[in-house]
N, C-alpha and C positions, 0 to 999 in steps of 0.2 A: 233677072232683069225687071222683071215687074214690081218685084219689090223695091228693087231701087229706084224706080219712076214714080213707085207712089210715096216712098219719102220724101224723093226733087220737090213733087206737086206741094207736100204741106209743110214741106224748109221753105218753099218761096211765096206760098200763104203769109205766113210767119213775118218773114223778111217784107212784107209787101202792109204787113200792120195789122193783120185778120184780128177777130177778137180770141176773148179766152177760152170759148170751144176748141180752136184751130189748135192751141195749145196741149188741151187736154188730148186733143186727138191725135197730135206730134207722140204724147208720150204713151199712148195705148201705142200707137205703132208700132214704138219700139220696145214696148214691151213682148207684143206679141212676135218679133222679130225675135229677140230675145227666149221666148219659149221655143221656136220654131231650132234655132240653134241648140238649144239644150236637146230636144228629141234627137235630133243628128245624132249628139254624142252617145245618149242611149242608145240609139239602135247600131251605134260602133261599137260597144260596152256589149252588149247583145252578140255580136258576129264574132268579137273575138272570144266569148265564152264559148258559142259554140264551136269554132276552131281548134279552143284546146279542149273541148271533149274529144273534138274527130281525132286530135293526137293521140291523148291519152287510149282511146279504143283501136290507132293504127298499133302504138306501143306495144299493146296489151296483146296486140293480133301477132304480132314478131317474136314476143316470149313464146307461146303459144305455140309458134312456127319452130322457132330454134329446139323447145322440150321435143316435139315430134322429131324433128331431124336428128337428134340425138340418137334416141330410142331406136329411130329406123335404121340407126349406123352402127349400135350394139348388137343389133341383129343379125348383118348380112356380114358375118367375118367371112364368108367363104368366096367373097366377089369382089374381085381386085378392081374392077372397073367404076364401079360406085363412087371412090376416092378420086378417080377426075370428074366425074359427073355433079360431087358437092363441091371440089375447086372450080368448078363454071361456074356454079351458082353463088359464091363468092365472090368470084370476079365479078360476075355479072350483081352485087349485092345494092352498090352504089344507086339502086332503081329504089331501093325500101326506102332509102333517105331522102327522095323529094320532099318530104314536110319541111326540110329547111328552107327549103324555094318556095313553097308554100306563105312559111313564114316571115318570111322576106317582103315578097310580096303582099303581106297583109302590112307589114312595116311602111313600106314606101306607101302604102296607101295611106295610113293612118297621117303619115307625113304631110300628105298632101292636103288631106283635108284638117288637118292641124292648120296648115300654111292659109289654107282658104279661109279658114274660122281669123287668123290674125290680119286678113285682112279686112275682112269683114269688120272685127271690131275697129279695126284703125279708122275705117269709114264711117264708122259710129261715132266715135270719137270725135273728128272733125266737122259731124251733124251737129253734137251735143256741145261742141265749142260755140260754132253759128251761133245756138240758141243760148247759151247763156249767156251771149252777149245782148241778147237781146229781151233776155227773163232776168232780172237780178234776183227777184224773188223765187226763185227755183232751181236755184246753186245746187242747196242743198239735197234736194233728190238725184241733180245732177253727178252728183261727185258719188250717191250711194248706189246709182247705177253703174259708174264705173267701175268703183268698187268691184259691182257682181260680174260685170264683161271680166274684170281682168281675172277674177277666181275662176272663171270658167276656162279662161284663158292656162291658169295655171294647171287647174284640174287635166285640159287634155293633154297639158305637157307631161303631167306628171303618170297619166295613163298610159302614153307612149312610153315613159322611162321606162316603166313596172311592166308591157310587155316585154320589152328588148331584155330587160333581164332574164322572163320569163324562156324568152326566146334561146337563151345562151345556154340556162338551163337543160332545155329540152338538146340541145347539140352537144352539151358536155355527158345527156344520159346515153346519146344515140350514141358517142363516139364509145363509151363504156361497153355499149351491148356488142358490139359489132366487135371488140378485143377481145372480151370471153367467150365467142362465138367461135374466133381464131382459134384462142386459147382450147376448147372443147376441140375443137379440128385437130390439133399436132397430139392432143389425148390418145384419140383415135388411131392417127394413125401408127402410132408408135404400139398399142395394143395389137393394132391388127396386126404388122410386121412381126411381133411376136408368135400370134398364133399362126401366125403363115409359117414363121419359121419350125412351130411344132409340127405343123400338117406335113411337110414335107420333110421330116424328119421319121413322119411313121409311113411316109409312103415307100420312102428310102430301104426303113425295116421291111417291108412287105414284101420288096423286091429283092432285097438278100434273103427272104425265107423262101420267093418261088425262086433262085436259081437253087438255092439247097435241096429243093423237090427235086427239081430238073436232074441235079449233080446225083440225088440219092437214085431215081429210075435209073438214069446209065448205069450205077454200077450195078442195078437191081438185072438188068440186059444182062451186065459180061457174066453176073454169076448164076444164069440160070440154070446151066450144066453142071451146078456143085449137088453130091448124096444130101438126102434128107436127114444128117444127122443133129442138125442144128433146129429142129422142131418144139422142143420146149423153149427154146431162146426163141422162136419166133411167134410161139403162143404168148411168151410174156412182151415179147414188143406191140403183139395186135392189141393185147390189154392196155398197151402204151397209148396206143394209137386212139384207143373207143374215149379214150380219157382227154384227146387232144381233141378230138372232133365236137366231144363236150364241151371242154372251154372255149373251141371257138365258135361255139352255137352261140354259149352265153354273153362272147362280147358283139355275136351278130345282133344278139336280143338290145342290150346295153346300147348298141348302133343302131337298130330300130327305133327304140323311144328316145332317146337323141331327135330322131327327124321329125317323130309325130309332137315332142316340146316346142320344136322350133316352126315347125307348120302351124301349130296352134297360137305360136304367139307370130306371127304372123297375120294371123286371119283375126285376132285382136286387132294387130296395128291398121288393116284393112277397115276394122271399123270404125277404130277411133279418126282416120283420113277423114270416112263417109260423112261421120257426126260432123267432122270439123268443116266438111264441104257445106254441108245445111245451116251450118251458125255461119258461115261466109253468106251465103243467099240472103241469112236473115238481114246480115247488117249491112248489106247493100238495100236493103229494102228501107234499114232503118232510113241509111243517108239519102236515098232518093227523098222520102217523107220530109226530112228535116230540109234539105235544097227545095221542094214545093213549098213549108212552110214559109223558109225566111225568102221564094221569093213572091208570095201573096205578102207577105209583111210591108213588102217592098213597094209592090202595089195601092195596099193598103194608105201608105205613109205619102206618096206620092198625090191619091187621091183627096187625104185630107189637106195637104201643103195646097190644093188647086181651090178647094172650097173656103180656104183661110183666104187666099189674096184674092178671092170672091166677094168676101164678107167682111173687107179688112175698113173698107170706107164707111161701113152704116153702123159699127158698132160706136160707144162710145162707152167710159169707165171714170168710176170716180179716182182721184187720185190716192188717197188715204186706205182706200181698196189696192191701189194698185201696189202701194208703199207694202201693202200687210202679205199682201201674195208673197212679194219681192223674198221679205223675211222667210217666209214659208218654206219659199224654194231654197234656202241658202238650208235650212232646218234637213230637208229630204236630201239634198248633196252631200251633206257630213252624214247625217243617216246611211246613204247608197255608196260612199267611200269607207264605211265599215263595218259593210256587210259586204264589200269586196276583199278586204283585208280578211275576215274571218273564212268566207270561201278560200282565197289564196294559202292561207294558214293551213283550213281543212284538206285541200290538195298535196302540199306539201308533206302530210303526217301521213295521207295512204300513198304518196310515193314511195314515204320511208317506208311501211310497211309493207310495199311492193317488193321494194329490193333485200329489203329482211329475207322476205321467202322466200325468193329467188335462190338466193345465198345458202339457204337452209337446204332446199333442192338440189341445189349443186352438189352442196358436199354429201348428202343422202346417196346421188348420181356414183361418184367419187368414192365412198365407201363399198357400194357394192359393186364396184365394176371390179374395184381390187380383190373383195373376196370371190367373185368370180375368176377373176386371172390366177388367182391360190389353187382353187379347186382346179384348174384345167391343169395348171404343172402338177399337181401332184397325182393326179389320174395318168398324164404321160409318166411321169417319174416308173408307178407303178406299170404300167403297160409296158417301159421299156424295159424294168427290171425281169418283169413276167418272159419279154420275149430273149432276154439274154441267157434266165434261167434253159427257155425249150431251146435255143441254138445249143448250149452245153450238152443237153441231154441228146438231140440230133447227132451231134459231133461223135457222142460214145457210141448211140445206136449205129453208125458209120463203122466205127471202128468194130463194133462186133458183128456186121452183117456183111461177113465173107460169102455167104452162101444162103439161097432162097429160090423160091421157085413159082412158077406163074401163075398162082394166087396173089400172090405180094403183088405183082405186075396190075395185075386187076383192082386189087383194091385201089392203089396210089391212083389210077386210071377216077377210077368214082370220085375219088378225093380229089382231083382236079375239075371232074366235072361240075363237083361242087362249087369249087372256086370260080369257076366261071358262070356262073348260074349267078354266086353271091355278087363276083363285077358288073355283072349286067343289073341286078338288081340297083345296087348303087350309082351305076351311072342315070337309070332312070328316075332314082330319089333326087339326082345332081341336077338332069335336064328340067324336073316338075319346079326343084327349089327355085331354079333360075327365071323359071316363065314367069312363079308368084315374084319374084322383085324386079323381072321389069316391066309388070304389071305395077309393083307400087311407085318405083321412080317414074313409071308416066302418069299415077295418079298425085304426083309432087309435082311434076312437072302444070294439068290442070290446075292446081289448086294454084303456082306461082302465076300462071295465068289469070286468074282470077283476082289475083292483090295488083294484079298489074291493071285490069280492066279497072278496078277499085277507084286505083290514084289516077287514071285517065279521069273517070266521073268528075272526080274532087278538083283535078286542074281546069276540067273543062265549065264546070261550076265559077269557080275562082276567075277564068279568064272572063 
């Protein structure tokens, strides 16, 4: 408003016959009007580079998200619950994607003050008519000011183009991540169904091996009343037996470092969480810094706009100065339109090489998940072959052990208490495994809290 009452005042100078100062002083005005418009645009040139850094760094925080989630869900084959726990968070995924609103929002805005800028110059315009009706000798500056309003005019339109495409970009990368994310999901789950279906395939075996204990002690009862003639047959079934108690020490051992593998890589994934919780701290620190910086800029920009239409009536400028500026500035506009295109350029080739490595990752992911799925069937293949072999050899020892006597009773006695000794161990490896992963899905659960606090900041910034 102020600005526009002090043009009124030296349009109707002008109009009213003032001399050639009033003049000159008409077209400092508008010069300086004219600078005052060009800063705008720069410090909109300004918000939205820093906007698409904050993408680029949300982006880069989602990859980052999705590579852990992965890992954490190679891990936990043996927890059926998990797989609704990351369909929540799926569902609930539509929250990562607010930078489109985001973007939107910077859209409509940029709109607007596009719209305010075209009106602005239209009002220039019909100043700059007034006076050359009433300057014949000043046409010609008149038309090369135009000229520069209407390239400015162009320029914002054309910044706006060049986000919006930008903008479509960035939704046609989001809609990418979030299918291979899918995509990784149904990997999973179809792995794990697999290994589910092997676990319970040898739990199956274990439980036809304890009723065949169970079936061999009854008979080992009815024939405790048979003669001792059968004592070398029963020295070489004990040798039978020292031999089985061996193998299955060795797959308790094999079962042992099993847990302490998977504990370990465990309490790896534990830390990589920790790290990744402190590079989240860091760069809410960074964004708080960069929201104080752009809004002292803001301050800044405001406070020189009040000392301009301060100082806007005592200045005074030659014209042939003002003419050579004019140039200057049109010189530093084509200048600052391609060093935005080579930025734009340069962004573009580390996207590519974003999603190069992505891609490379994946199928790395992908390779060795399969040679992992190899090894586990063929460890069961062999485990089931091993346990079909000892049912065979059970089935003869059966058929040769008519007669035995309460030693045999005794040991089988040991030999269970064994068994029970080994289930309680396991089930306590089963209940610690359990506690370490819902300990990490509530340190996943924090950390989705924290991207959530994030994009709170960023909207509440923005509003």
């Amino acid at each position: 408003q102020k600005e526009n009452a002090s043009l009124k005042n030296i349009v109707d100078k002008i109009e009213r016959g003032s001399d050639k100062s009033s003049v000159l002083a008409l077209w400092d005005e508008l010069e300086r009007v004219k600078a005052t418009y060009e800063k705008r645009i720069s410090t909109i040139e300004e918000e939205k580079r820093e906007m698409e850094i904050r993408n680029e760094r949300l982006q880069r925080t989602e990859r980052d998200l999705s590579k852990d989630n992965y890992n954490l869900e190679a891990t936990a084959n043996d927890l059926k619950t998990y797989v609704s726990i990351l369909e929540t968070k799926l569902k609930d995924g539509d929250d990562k994607y607010s930078v489109t609103s985001q973007n939107s929002r910077l859209a409509d805005s940029l709109t607007k003050k596009n719209q305010e800028l075209e009106k602005q110059v239209a009002d220039l315009n019909n100043k700059i008519s007034q006076f050359e009706r009433n300057s014949v000798d000043d046409r010609t500056q008149i038309r090369q000011l135009q000229d520069k309003l209407s390239d400015t005019k162009d320029k914002g339109a054309a910044d706006l183009l060049s986000f919006t495409k930008e903008k479509e970009s960035l939704n046609a990368q989001i809609s990418n991540l979030k299918e291979d994310q899918d995509n990784a999901l149904g990997v999973y789950i179809e792995e794990k169904t697999v290994l589910d279906m092997k676990y319970n395939k040898l739990e199956e075996s274990y439980r036809e091996l304890e009723k065949k204990v169970n079936y061999l002690q009854e008979e080992l009862r009815d024939e405790q009343d048979h003669s001792s003639k059968q004592k070398e047959e029963i020295t070489r079934l004990d040798t039978d037996r020292i031999t089985e108690a061996a193998s299955f020490h060795e797959q308790r051992e094999k079962l042992e470092s099993t847990i302490v593998f998977l504990e370990d890589k465990v309490a790896r994934k534990e830390k990589e969480v920790k790290d990744n919780e402190k590079e989240h701290s860091l760069e809410m620190e960074r964004l708080k810094t960069s929201c104080d910086s752009i809004l002292s800029v803001h301050i800044k920009d405001k406070e020189a706009a009040e000392r301009e239409n301060n100082n806007l009536r005592d200045e005074v400028r030659d014209m042939e100065r003002t003419i050579s500026s004019m140039n200057t500035s049109l010189e530093n506009d084509r200048t600052r339109i391609n060093h935005l295109q080579e930025l734009l350029k340069s962004e573009q080739d580390a996207r590519e090489e974003d999603a190069f490595a992505f891609e490379n990752e994946k199928q790395s992911l992908e390779a060795s998940t399969t040679i992992h799925v190899a090894l586990l069937k063929e460890e069961h293949e062999d485990a089931l072959q091993q346990l079909k072999e000892e049912n065979r050899d059970l089935l003869d020892d059966v058929e040769r052990m008519k007669s035995s006597f309460t030693a045999q009773v005794e040991e089988i006695s040991r030999l269970n208490c064994k068994n029970e000794e080994l289930k309680d161990e396991l089930g306590r490896t089963k209940t610690s495994f359990e506690a370490q992963m819902k300990e990490i899905n509530m340190q996943r659960r924090q950390k989705k809290d924290l991207i959530s606090q994030v994009e709170k900041l960023m909207m509440s910034y923005d509003a």
